[in-house]
C-alpha positions in Angstrom: -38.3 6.0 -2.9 -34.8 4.4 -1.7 -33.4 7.6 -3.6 -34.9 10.0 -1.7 -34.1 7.7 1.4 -30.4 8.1 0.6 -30.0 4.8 -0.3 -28.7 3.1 -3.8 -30.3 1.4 -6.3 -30.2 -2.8 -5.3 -30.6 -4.2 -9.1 -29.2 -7.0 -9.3 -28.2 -7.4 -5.8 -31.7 -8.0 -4.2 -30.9 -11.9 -2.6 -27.8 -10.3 -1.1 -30.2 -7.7 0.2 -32.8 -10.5 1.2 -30.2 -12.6 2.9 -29.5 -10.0 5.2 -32.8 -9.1 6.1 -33.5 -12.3 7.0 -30.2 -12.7 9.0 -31.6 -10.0 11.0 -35.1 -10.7 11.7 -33.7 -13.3 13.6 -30.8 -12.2 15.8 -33.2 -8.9 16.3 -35.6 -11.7 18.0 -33.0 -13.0 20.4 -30.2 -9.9 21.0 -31.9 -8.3 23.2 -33.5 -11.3 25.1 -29.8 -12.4 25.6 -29.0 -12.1 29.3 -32.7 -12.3 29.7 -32.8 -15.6 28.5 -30.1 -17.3 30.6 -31.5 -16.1 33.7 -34.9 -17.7 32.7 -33.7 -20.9 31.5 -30.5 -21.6 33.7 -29.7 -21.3 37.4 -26.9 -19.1 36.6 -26.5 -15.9 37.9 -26.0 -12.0 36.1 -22.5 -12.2 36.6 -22.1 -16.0 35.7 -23.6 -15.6 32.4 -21.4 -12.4 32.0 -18.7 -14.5 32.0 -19.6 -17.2 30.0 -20.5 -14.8 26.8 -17.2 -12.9 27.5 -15.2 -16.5 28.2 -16.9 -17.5 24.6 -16.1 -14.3 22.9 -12.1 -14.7 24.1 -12.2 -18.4 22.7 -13.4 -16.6 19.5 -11.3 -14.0 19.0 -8.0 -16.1 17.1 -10.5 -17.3 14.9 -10.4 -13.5 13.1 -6.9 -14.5 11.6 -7.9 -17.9 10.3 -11.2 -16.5 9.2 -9.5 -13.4 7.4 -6.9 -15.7 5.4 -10.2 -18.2 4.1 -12.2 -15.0 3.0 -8.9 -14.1 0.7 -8.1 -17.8 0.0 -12.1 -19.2 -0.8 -14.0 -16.1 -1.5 -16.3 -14.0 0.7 -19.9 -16.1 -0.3 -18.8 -19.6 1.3 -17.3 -18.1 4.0 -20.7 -16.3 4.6 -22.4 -19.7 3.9 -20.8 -21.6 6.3 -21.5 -18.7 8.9 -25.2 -19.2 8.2 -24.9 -22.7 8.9 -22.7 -23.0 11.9 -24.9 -20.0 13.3 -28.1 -22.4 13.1 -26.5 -25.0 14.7 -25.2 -23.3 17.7 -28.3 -21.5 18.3 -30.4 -24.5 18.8 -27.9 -25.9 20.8 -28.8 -23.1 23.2 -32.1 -25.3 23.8 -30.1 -27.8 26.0 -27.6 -25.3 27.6 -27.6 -25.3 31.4 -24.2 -24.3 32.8 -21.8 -21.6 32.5 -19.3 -24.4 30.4 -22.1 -25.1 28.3 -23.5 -21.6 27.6 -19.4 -20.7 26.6 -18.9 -23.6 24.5 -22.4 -22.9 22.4 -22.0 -19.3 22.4 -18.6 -19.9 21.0 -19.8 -21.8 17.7 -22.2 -19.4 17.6 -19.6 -16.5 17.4 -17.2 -18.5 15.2 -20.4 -18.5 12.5 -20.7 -14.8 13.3 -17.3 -13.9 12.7 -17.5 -16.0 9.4 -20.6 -13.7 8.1 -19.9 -10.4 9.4 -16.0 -10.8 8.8 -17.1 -11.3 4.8 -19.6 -8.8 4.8 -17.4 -5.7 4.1 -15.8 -7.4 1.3 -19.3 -8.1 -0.6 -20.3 -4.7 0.5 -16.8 -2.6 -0.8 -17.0 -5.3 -4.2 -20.4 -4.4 -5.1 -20.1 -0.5 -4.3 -17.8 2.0 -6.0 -15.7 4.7 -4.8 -17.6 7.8 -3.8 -20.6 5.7 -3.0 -19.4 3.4 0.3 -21.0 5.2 2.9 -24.3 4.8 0.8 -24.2 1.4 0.7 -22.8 0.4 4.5 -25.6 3.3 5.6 -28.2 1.2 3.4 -27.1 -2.1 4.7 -27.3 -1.1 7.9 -30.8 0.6 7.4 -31.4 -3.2 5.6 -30.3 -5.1 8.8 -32.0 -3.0 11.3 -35.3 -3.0 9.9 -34.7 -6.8 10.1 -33.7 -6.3 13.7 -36.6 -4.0 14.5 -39.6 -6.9 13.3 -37.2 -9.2 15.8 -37.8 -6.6 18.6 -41.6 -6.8 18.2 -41.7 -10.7 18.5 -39.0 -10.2 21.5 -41.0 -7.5 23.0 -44.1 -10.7 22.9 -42.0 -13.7 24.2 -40.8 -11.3 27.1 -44.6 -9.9 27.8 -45.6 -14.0 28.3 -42.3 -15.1 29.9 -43.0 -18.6 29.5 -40.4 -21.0 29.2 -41.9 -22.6 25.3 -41.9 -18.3 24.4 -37.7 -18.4 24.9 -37.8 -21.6 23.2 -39.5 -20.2 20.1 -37.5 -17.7 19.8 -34.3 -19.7 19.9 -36.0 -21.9 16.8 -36.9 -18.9 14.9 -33.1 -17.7 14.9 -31.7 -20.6 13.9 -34.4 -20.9 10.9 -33.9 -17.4 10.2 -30.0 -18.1 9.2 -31.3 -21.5 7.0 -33.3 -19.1 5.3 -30.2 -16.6 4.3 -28.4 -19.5 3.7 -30.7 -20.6 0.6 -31.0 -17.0 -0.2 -27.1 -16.9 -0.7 -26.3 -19.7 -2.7 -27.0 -17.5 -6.0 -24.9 -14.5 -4.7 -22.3 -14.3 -7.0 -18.5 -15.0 -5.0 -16.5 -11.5 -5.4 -12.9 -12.7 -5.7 -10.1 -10.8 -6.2 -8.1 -12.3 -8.7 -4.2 -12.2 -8.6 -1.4 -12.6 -10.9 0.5 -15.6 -11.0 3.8 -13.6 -10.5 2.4 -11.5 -7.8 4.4 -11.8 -4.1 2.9 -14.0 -2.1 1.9 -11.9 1.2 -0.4 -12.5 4.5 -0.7 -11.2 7.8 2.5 -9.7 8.4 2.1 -7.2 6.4 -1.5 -6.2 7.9 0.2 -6.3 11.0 2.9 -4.3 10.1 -0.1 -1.4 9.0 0.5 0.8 11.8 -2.0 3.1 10.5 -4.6 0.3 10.1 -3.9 -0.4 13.5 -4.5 3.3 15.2 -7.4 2.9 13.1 -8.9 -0.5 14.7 -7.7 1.3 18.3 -9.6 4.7 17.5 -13.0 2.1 17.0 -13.0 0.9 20.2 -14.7 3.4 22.1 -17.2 3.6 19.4 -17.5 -0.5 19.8 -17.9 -0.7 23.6 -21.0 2.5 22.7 -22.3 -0.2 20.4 -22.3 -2.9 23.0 -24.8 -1.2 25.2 -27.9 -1.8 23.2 -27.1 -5.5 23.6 -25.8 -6.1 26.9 -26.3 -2.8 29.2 -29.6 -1.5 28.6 -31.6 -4.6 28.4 -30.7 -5.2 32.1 -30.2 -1.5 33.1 -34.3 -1.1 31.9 -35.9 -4.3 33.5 -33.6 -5.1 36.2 -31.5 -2.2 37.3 -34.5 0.1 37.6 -37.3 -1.9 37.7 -39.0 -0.2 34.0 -41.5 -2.7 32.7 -40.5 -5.8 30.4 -41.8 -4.0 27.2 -39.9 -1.4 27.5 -36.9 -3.5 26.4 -38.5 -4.3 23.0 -39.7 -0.5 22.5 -35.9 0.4 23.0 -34.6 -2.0 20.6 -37.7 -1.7 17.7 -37.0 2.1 18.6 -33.6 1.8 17.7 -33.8 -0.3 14.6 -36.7 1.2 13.2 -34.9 5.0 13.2 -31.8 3.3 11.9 -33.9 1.4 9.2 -35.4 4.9 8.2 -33.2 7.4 8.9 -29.6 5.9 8.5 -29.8 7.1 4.0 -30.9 10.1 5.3 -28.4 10.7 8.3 -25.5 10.0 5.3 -26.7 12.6 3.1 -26.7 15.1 5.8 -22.9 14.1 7.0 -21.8 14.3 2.7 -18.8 16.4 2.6 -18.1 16.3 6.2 -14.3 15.3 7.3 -14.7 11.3 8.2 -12.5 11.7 10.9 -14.7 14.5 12.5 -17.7 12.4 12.2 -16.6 9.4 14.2 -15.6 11.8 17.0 -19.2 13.2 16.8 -20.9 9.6 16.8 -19.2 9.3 20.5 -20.3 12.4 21.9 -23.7 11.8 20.7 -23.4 8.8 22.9 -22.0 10.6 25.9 -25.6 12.6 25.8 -27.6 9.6 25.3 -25.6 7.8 28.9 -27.0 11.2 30.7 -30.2 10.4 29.7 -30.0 6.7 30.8 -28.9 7.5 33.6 -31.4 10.2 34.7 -34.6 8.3 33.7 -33.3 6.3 37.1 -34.0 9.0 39.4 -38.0 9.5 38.0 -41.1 7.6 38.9 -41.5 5.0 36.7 -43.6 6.7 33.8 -41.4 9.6 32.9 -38.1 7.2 33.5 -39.8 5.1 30.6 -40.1 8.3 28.3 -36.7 9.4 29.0 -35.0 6.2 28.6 -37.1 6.0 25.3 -35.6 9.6 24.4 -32.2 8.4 25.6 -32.3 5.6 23.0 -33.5 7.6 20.7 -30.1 10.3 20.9 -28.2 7.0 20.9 -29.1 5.8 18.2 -28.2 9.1 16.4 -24.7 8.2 17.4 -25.0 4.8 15.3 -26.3 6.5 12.5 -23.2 9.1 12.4 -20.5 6.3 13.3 -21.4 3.0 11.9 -20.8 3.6 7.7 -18.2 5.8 8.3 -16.2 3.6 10.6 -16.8 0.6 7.9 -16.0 2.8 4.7 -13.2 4.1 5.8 -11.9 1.0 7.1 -12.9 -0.4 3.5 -10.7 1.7 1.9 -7.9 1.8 4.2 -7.6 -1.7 3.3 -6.0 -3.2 -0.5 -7.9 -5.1 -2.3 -6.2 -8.6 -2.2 -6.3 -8.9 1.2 -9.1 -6.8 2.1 -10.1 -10.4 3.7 -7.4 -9.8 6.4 -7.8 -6.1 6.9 -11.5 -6.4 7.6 -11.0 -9.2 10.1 -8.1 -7.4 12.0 -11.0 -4.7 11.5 -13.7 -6.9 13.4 -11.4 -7.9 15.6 -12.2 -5.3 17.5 -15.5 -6.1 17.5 -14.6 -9.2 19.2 -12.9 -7.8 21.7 -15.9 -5.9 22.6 -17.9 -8.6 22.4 -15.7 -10.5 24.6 -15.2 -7.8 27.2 -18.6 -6.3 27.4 -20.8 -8.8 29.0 -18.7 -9.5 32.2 -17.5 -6.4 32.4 -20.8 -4.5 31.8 -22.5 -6.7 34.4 -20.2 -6.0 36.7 -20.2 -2.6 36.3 -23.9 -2.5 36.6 -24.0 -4.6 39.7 -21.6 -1.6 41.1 -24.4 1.0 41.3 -26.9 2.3 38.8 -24.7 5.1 37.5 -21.2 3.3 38.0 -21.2 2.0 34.2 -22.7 5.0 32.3 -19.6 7.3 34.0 -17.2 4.5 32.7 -18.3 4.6 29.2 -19.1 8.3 29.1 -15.0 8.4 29.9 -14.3 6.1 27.3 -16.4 7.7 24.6 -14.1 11.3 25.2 -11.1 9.5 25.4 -11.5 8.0 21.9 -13.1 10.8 19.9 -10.6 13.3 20.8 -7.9 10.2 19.5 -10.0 9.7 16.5 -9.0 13.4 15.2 -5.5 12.6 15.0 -5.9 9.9 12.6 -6.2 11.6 9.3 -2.2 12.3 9.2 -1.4 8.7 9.6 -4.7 7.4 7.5 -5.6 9.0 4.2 -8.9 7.2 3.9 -10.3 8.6 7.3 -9.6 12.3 6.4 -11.6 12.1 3.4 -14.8 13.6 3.1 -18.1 11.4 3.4 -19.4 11.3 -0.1 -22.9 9.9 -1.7 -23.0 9.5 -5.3 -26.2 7.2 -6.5 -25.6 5.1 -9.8 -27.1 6.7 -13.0 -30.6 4.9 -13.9 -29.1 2.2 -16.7 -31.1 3.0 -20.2 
């Protein structure tokens, strides 16, 4: 069935598989209750709790260098295992956060755990994968996470429907079980170190730095990052606040998303295989230039057609995920050597930070600017970068390589 999915066979890799599932499940219940939640529980304002996710994400961000040198140093597992526990203990802090100081300083632990797990994610993924199959197996494990994310969007779709203040609550205990629960999973995961020689140069973060080619490539991501960002922090908002769709509708757009991604994303691969890498992370943005049209016209219709269009809208976006996402992470992979992968890949979701960091205030903002004000921005964005995306194959080997799916012979 995965085989004809697209997707490899897991063997011996199933509690790797498992802990990222149940990852998921969890931050799919609260992601896109985020902004939602604050305005519940606090007295803080749209804009306020803008800036305190974007203030948090900034604090973050110099926490990619020192998490980078551990992955290299102690091995991507612990570093995964300690995201799994910080993460559970700043999301039940969120129970007791009232003001925008407090909000930033939670959110903060909360993203330093994040950037612990996702930051060694890539190098589990690239050490259990070979050559020729990568985009399989970041396609699968994003398929894997946002099936996770889409049973989250069903529960979030229900604690939004009742609105009570004990619904938020639950959801913030679920997530913070949900990463206990990966962190028992991930205790038998095997700890893919690279091994060195004992004569080998000692080396470190100036010469990632130095990568100028690595770096147009962490540049070129950036409009596909800030497309990425609007799930979470745009169309939540834009849907139940902006223009006035009913609360469910937030929950259908993200289960929507998930759920095709969960489905379709082995499938989607298959279809890009032998297509120029390059060429496909250009496509992923225009893809989401047709999805912001969409958004933005299902604001001009009565209510009951905007909610089909914006459903339609989020269903071309996610088409734009599905090209971009194992591309972008295979390529950047690859780019990368393998004894200090650790660095590479958290220069690499750096960016990711950045968007993180940058997206909430300045999407909320935007948003409070008029209706259309922030689609126009990003649609602009979107061009900007996939037309810079195509001139990175003559600096970058790895990104004008073809997309490639090879599945494992059955063992005998």
């Amino acid at each position: 069935m995965l085989t004809r999915l697209g997707f490899p066979r897991v063997g011996e890799h199933r509690r790797f598989v498992t802990a990222i599932v149940a990852d998921t499940v969890g931050s799919g219940l609260f992601m896109p209750m985020t902004l939602l939640y604050f305005l519940a529980m606090t007295d803080l304002s749209l804009v306020q709790i803008g800036s305190a996710l974007s203030l948090s994400a900034l604090l973050t961000m110099p926490g990619a260098f020192v998490i980078g040198s551990l992955v290299d140093h102690l091995g991507p597992r612990r570093m995964m295992l300690a995201g799994n526990l910080v993460q559970a203990v700043g999301m039940l802090a969120y129970l007791w956060a009232d003001s925008l100081l407090v909000v930033a300083l939670w959110t903060t632990l909360l993203n330093i755990g994040r950037q612990a797990f996702w930051g060694s994610f890539g190098n589990v993924v690239t050490a259990i994968s070979a050559p020729g199959e990568r985009e399989m197996w970041f396609g699968f494990l994003q398929a894997v996470r946002n099936l996770g994310y889409s049973v989250g969007g069903v529960l979030a779709g229900v604690a939004l429907q009742i609105g009570t203040d004990l619904a938020y609550q639950s959801v913030v205990v679920l997530n913070a079980l949900t990463f206990v629960v990966a962190f028992v999973l991930l205790l038998d995961v095997p700890d893919h170190r690279v091994a060195r020689a004992h004569d080998a140069p000692v080396e470190g973060w100036g010469v990632v730095l130095r990568d100028r080619a690595y770096l147009r490539l962490v540049l070129g991501q950036l409009g596909f990052v800030a497309g990425m960002m609007v799930l979470n922090f745009a169309l939540p908002v834009y849907a139940a606040e902006t223009i006035d769709l009913p609360g469910w509708v937030v929950g259908a757009i993200f289960t929507l998303n998930t759920a095709l991604v969960g489905l379709g994303q082995g499938l989607v691969v298959r279809r890009m295989t032998g297509r120029v890498r390059a060429r496909m992370m250009g496509l992923a943005q225009l893809v989401f230039v047709a999805s912001y049209v969409l958004f933005v016209v299902a604001g001009w219709l009565p209510v009951w057609l905007g909610v089909v269009v914006i459903l339609v809208g989020a269903v071309v976006y996610t088409f734009g995920e599905l090209t971009g996402g194992p591309v972008f992470s295979a390529t950047a992979a690859e780019a990368a050597p393998d004894h200090l992968r650790g660095r590479y890949l958290g220069l690499f979701q750096l960016g990711w930070g950045l968007g993180g960091a940058v997206a909430p205030v300045s999407f909320t903002w935007l948003l409070a600017h008029g209706p259309t004000t922030l689609w126009s921005v990003l649609a602009l964005i979107a061009l900007a970068s996939a037309a810079y995306l195509q001139t990175l194959p003559r600096v970058l080997p790895a990104a004008g390589l073809r997309v490639t799916q090879r599945v494992e012979a059955p063992q005998a």
